[in-house]
C-alpha positions as CSV (number, residue, x, y, z in Angstrom):
1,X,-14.7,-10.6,-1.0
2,X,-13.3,-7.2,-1.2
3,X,-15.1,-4.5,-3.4
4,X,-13.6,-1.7,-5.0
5,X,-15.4,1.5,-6.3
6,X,-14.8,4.9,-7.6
7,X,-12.6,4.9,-10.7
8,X,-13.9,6.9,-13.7
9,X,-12.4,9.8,-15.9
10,X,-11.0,12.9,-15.0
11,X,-9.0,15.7,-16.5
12,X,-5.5,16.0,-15.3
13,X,-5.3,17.8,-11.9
14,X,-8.2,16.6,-10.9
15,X,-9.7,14.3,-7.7
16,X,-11.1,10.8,-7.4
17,X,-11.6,8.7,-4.5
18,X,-11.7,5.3,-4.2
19,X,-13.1,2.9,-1.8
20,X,-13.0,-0.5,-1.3
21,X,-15.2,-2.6,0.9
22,X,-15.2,-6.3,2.9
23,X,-18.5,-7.0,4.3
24,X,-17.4,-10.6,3.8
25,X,-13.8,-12.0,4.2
26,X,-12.2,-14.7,4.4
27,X,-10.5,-12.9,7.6
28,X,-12.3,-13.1,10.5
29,X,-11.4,-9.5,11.6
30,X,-11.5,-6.5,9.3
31,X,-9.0,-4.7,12.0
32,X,-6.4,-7.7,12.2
33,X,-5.9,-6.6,8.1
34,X,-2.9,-5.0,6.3
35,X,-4.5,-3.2,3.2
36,X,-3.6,-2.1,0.5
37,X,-4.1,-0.4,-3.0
38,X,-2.5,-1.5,-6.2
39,X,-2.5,-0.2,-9.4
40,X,-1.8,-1.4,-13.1
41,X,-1.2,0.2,-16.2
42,X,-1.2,-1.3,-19.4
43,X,1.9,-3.1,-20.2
44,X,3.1,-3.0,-17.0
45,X,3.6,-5.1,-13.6
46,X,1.2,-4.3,-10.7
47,X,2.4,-1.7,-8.3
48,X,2.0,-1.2,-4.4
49,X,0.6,2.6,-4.4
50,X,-0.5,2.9,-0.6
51,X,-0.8,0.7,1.9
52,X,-2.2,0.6,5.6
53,X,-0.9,-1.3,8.4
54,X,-3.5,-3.1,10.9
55,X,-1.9,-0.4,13.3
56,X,-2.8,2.5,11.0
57,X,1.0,3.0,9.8
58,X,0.7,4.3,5.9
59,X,3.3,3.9,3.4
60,X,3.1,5.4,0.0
61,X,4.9,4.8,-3.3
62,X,7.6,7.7,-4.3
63,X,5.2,8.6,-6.8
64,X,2.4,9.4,-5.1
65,X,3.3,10.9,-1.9
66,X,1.9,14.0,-1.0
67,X,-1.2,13.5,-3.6
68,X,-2.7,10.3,-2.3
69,X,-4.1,9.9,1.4
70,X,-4.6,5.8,2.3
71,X,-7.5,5.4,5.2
72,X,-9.3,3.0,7.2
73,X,-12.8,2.6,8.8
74,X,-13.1,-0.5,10.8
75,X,-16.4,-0.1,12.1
76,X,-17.0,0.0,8.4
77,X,-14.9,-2.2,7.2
78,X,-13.3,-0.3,4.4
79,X,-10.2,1.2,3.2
80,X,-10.1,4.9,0.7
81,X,-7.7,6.1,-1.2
82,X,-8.2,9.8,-1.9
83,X,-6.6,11.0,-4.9
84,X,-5.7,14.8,-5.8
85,X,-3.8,16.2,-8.3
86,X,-3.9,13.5,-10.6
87,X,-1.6,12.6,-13.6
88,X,-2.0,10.9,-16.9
89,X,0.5,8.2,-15.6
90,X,-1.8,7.8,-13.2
91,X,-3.9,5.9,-15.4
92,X,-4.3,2.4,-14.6
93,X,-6.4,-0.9,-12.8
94,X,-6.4,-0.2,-9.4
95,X,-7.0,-3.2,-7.1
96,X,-7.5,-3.6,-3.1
97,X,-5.9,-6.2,-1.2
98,X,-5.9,-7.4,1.8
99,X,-3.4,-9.4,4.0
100,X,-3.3,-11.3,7.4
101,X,0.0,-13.8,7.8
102,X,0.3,-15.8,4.6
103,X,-3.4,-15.1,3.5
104,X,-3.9,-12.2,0.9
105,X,-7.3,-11.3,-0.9
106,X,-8.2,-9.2,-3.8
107,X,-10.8,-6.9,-4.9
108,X,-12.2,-6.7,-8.8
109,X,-10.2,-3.4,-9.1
110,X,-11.3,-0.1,-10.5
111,X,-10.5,1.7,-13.9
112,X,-9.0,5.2,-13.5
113,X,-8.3,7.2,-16.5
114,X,-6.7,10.8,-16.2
115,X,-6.7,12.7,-19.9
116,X,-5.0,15.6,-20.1
């Protein structure tokens, strides 16, 4: 299944990136996948934050554009998300998915916690 890493704490302003692996899937081709990254805060609903298409089209949530940069290896099977100039509301669970037709998987997710 899907495996996220690279949360931890950092001050306000700072970097992080996460990365998310699928040496096994239930997919039969890492490059057929639409991935994504999720993220949830306490008390709230889970959010889309970035996603990337299986034809490398990115899409970002208002929030986060311009600060967060969604990639894709497939020779490595994994998805990034790099993420600069970080905010306390970006503290939250942040989970990897992945999606072919009707089928969607999910990663453990990843704590990140931004202090100011």
């Amino acid at each position: 299944q899907l495996q996220a890493s690279g949360g931890g704490l950092v001050q306000t302003g700072g970097s992080l990136r996460l990365s998310c692996a699928a040496p096994r899937t239930i997919f039969s081709v890492f490059s057929n996948l639409d991935m994504g990254w999720y993220r949830q805060a306490p008390g709230k609903q889970r959010e889309l934050v970035a996603s990337v298409s299986s034809s490398g089209t990115t899409d970002y949530a208002d929030s986060v554009k311009g600060r967060f940069t969604i990639s894709r290896n497939n020779s490595r099977k994994t998805v990034s998300l790099q993420m600069n100039n970080l905010k306390s509301d970006d503290t939250a669970v942040y989970y990897c998915n992945a999606v072919q037709g009707l089928t969607a998987s999910w990663g453990q997710g990843t704590l990140v916690t931004v202090s100011s």
